[in-house]
Each structure stands twice: as structure tokens, then as C-alpha cells.
N, C-alpha and C positions, 0 to 999 in steps of 0.2 A: 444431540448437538453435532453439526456436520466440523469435522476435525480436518478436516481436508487442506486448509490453508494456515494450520497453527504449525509451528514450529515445535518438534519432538527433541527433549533438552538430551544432550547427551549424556550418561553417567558413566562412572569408572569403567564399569563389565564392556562396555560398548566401545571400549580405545581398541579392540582389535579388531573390531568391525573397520576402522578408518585405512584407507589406502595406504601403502607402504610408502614411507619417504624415499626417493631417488638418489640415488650414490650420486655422485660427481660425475664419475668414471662413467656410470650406465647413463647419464646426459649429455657427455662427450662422445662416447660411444654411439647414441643414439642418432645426434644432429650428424657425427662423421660419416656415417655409412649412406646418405643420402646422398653425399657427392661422389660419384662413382669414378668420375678423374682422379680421386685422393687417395679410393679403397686398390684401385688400379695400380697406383704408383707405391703403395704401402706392399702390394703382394708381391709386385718388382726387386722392391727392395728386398724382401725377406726370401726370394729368390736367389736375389745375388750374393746375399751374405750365406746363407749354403752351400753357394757355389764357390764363395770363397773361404770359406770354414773347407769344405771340401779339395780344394786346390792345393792351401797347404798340406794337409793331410797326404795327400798323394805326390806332392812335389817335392816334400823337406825328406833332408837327410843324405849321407852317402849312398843308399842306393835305391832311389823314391822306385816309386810304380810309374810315374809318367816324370820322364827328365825333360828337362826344358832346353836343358846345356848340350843334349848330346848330339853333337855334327856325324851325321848322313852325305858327304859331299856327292855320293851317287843319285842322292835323291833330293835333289836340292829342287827349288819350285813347283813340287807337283801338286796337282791340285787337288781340294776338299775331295771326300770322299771315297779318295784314292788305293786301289790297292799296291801295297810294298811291293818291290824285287827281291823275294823273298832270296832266290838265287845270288845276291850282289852283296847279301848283309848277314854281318856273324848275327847268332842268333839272342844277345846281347841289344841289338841294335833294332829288332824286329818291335814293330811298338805293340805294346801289351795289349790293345784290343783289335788288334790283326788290320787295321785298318787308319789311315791320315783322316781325322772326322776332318778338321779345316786345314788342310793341304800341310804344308813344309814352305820353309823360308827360302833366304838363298845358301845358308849354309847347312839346308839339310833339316833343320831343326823343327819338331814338331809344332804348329803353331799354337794346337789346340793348349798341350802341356802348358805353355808360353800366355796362355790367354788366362789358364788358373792360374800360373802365380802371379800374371798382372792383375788380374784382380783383389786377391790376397794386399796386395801393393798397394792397392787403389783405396781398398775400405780403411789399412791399416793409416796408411797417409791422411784421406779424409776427418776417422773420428777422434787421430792425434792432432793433428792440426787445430779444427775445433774444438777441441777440449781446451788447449791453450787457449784461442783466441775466448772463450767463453770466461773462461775462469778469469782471464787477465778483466774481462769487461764486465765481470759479474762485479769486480774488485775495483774499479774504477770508477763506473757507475752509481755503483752505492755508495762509496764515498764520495762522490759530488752529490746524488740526490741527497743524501743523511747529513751527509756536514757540509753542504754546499756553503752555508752560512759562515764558516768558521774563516778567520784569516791565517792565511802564510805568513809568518814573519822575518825578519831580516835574519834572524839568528838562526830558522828553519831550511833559508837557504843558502846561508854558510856552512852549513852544518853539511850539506847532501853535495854542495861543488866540493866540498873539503871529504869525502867520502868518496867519490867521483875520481878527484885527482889522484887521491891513494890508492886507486884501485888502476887506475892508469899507469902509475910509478911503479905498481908493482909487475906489471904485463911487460913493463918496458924494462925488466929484470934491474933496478934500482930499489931495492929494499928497505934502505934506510929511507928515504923519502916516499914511497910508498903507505911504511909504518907507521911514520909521524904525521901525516894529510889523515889517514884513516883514523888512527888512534885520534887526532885533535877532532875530525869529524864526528866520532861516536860520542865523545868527552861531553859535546855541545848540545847533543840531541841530549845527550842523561840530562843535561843541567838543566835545556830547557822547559824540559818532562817536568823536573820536582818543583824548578821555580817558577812554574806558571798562573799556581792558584797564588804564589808570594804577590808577583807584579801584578797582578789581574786587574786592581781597582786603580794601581799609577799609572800615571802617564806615559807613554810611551816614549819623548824627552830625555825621560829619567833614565831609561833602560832603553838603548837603539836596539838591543838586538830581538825587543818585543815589539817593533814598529811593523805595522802590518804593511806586507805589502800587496797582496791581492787574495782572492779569496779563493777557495779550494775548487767550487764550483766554477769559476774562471781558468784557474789552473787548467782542468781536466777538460774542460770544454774548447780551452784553448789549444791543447793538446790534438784533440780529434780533429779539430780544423787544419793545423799541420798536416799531420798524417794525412786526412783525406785531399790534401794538398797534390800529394803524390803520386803518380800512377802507380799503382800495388804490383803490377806486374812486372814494369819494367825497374822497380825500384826490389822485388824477389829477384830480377836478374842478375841486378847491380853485387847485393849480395851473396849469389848461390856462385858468382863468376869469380871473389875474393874468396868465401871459402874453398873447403875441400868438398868432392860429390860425397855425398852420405845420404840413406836415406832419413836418418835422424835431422839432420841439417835442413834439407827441405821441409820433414814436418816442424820444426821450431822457426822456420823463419817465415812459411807460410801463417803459422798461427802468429806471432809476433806482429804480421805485418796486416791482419785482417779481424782485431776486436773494435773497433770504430763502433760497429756496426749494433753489436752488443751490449757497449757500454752506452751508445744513447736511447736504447729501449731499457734499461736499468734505469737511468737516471731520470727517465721522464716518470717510469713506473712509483721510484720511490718520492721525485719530488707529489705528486698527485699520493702518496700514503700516508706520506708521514704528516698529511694535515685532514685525515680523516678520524672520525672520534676514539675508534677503540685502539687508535697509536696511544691519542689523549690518554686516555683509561689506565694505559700502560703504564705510560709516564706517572701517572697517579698513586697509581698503585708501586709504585716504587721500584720497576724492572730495567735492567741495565740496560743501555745501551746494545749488547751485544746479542741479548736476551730478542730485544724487540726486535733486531735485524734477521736472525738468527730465526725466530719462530714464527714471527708476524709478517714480516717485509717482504723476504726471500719468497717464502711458500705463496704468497700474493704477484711478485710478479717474474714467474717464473715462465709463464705461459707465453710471454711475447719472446722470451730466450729460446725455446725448445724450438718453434718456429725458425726463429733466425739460426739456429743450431742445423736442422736438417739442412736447410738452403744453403748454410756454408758446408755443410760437408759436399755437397754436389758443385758449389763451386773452387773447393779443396782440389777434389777429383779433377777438375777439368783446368786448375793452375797446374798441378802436377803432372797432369800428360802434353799439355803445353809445353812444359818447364824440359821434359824428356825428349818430346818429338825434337825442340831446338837442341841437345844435346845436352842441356845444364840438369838432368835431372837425377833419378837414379842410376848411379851407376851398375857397368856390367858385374856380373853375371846374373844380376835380377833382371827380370820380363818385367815389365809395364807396358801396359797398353798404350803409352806417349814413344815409346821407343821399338815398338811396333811396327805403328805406323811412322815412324820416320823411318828404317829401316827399308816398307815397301813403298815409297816416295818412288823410290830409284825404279823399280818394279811395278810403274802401273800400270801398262800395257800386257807386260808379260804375266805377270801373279795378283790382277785387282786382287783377288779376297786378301792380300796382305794391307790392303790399306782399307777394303770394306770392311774387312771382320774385326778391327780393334774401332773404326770409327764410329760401327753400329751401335758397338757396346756400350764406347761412353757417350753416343745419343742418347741410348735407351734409358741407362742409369743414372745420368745427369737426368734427362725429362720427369723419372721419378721420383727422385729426392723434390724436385720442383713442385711437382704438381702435388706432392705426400705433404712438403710444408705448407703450401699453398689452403689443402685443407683443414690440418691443424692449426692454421690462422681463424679460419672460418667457424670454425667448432670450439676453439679456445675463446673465442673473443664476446661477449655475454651482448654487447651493441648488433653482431651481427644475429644472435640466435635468441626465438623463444623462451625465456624463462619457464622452467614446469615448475 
């Protein structure tokens, strides 16, 4: 009997003859490396982050291996490559590999030294900033996509202007009224935590302070529209120009003032989850609220976050040497490569590489955070890639 075109049934012994099932990772992995702009801009990155891992290491401390701080006025401008007046300088002052890799500023100071801890500067600003803005979006997001549905009520925002203004009264060194806005504000939210399954089936009539007034999804949506309202950078100036320079200050108001972006790739992601079956399943099975956020939601749409995550750390980078070059940024006696190149502004005839060699850099590593997120869209996203 010719067996040629019968089907041979599989049995137990024969499950490890079957191909190995594919990781996640080794499918991500696999569609990434094809786009050679992405693998390019990923090896940039993991360049600069040694170089800046490295920068501090040699920069920090009372008496680094490469100071940044220390003035040369004998040797003020000279250019990359340069050998020392070894004659003109105590030996203190002789830089530690015999040689200016990228010249001297105007007050002497080595650039190269100046370039590690701008960078240091740059990654630490970037992935704080980011973090904030993700987190704040990861948290606003999902609560518009999850409780989009849910209404605000009068009593919910009595409660937060009455929280709000105690917190005001107390900045504005009045205590007792401070006390009583806050303490009447918290009072409101407890009451109206335990009494909301009480009123739930009344009328809203009966109890104003369960009158809905808009829904959470509207809230939050309404919110980014504000915000994106704004110019981000000139509204980062408005505030870095009332506060004090810090480089703390810049990364919290840089992230404070750029989660828009985050929180509506959340909230598109969760509104499209939580009406897929195995949320349903969830809910059926009896798992909390927090449960399903927490296990099911987050790990689902995480992948449009990470994306928007690199992309803002490279435009972190490049608000904060903006925010330097105008003078609003880190203050002295930190290098940042925005204060750099404002620095050789004045000097660009006499010393370009003071204004070439910090503007190369944050080309170079802006372009790769870009083009790195840029692939990580591409290999994240299941519509643009192959299923195996």
C-alpha cells in the first residue's frame, strides 16, 4: 500500500521530535537585528552609557583623575590634540595622559574631562526625567483606559480644591488654615470611600455630593489636551527661571512637563484590553481589580511605553543642553554639554571644536536614542512583524 500521502499520527515519544517553541525575546530579537539603523543606534547607546559610567568614575571626587574644574589660564584655547607647556605648569596641573585629546576652553580647562561629566549629566538627566514622565503616564493612563467609565463627583472635587488649598495655606506659612482645608479635605474623601456602595442605587438629588460631574476618562483626557496646549519648552523655561538652578529641578520639571505622550499610548492600549476575553475570564474568575492591572494590562501594553521611553530620553537630552546652552540649566561647577557649547559661542572663530565637539555628541546621541526607539516600535508592534 503506497503510504506516501497518509498522514503519520503523532504519539507521546514523538513531542520532542516537534520544533522548539520561540521565546518572545528570541522574536524581538530576531525581527530587531534586521533593521541595521536600530542595531546601530542601540550600539551608540551602549557606547555612551560606558563612556558615561566611565566619566564619572574618573571625574568624581576631591581629587579625580581627569578634573573638569581645573583652570590652565596659560593654556587657555589650545587645540585638540595638543601638547602641554609642560615648562608653564606645576605638575598638579600636567593632565594625566600627557596630552589635550579635545583642546582646552577659554579658561584653560580640559574639554575632553568636561565632555565625561557632560555626559554623566546628560544620561543621568535623560533616564530621570523619563522615569518620571512614564510613571506619572503609566498612572494616568491606566486610570482613564480602566476606569475611564467611572464618574467624578461633586464631593470628589471638593475634596481635592479643599486638599489643594491646605496645602497652599500651609506654603504661605498660615497653619491653622492650612490644617483645616487639608484635614476637611481628607475627612471627605474617607466619607466618600465608605459611603459610596451606601448612596450607590440613590439618587444623586438626595446626596449632592454624589452628583457626577464628569467622567475620569474625560478628566484625564482633558488634562493632556491642556498640557499639550502649551509649548513644553518655553513653559520648562517659565519654571526653571522661578525656581533655583538644580540639576534635580531640571530632571523633575522636565519629566512633569512631558508624560502627555505616555499616558495616551496607555490609555489607548488599556482602553482596546480591557474588552478582550481573557480580562472577561478574569473578571470571572474573581481577580481584583489590581490583580488584573497589575498582571494582565501593564505586561500587555508595555511595549508602546518603552518605545516612547527611549525617544524621550533623547529628547530629555536635548531639552536639557538647550535649557544649559541658554543659561537656565545645570548649574556651575557641573560640564554639560548645553553649557559647553554656549560657553564656545563666543569662540567660534578662534576654538570651533568648543562648539563642534559638544554639538557632534548630542547629534550623535540624540540620532541614536531615535533611531534605537524607532526600531523597537518596529519589532515591538505584532501589525508591523511576521508572526512565527
Amino acid at each position: 500500500m503506497n503510504t506516501d500521502h497518509k498522514k503519520i499520527a503523532r504519539t507521546p515519544e514523538d513531542a520532542h521530535l516537534q520544533a522548539p517553541r520561540k521565546s518572545i525575546f528570541f522574536v524581538f530579537w530576531h525581527d530587531f537585528k534586521k533593521n541595521t539603523t536600530a542595531v546601530a543606534g542601540m550600539l551608540i547607546f551602549l557606547v555612551f552609557f560606558v563612556i558615561a559610567v566611565t566619566g564619572v568614575i574618573l571625574t568624581i571626587g576631591t581629587d579625580p583623575v581627569l578634573d573638569p574644574s581645573l583652570i590652565r589660564l596659560q593654556e587657555k584655547l589650545r587645540p585638540p590634540l595638543s601638547q602641554p607647556l609642560v615648562e608653564d605648569l606645576s605638575p598638579d596641573e600636567i593632565p594625566k595622559m600627557g596630552i589635550y585629546v579635545l583642546g582646552t576652553d577659554e579658561l584653560g580647562r580640559d574639554v575632553f574631562a568636561r565632555m565625561l561629566q557632560g555626559a554623566w549629566v546628560s544620561l543621568t538627566v535623560g533616564f530621570v526625567a523619563v522615569g518620571i514622565s512614564v510613571i506619572i503616564g503609566i498612572i494616568l493612563g491606566g486610570w482613564a483606559g480602566y476606569y475611564g467609565n467611572h464618574k467624578i463627583t461633586l464631593g470628589h472635587v471638593l475634596g481635592v480644591v479643599s486638599i489643594v488649598l491646605g496645602t497652599v495655606w500651609l506654603f504661605r506659612n498660615q497653619p491653622f488654615a492650612g490644617i483645616l482645608f487639608f484635614s476637611a479635605g481628607v475627612l471627605l474623601a474617607g466619607y466618600i470611600r465608605k459611603a459610596r456602595k451606601k448612596f450607590m442605587g440613590i439618587s444623586s438629588r438626595k446626596n449632592l455630593l454624589f452628583f457626577p460631574v464628569l467622567s475620569m476618562d474625560a478628566l484625564v483626557t482633558g488634562l493632556i489636551d491642556i498640557m499639550l496646549c502649551f509649548p513644553s519648552f518655553f513653559l520648562i523655561l517659565t519654571v526653571v527661571a522661578i525656581l533655583p538652578s538644580s540639576i534635580y529641578n531640571i530632571m523633575i520639571i522636565i519629566g512633569l512637563t512631558s508624560w502627555m505622550g505616555t499616558a495616551r499610548f496607555v490609555r489607548a492600549e488599556f482602553l482596546a484590553l480591557r474588552e478582550m476575553d481573557f480580562i472577561t475570564a478574569s473578571r470571572a474568575l474573581g481577580m481584583s481589580d489590581r490583580r488584573i492591572i497589575f498582571l494582565h494590562m501593564i505586561p500587555n501594553a508595555v511595549a508602546p511605553v518603552l518605545v516612547s521611553a527611549t525617544i524621550g530620553i533623547a529628547t530629555a537630552i536635548l531639552t536639557e543642553a538647550g535649557l544649559s546652552f541658554l543659561g537656565f540649566g545645570v548649574p556651575p561647577p557641573h560640564a554639560t554639554w548645553g553649557n559647553i557649547l554656549s560657553n564656545g559661542k563666543n569662540f567660534l572663530f578662534d576654538a570651533p571644536w568648543l562648539t563642534f565637539v559638544p554639538g557632534i555628541a548630542i547629534l550623535i546621541v540624540v540620532l541614536a536614542f531615535n533611531l534605537f526607539g524607532e526600531g523597537l516600535r518596529d519589532a515591538l508592534n505584532p501589525k508591523l512583524r511576521e508572526r512565527l
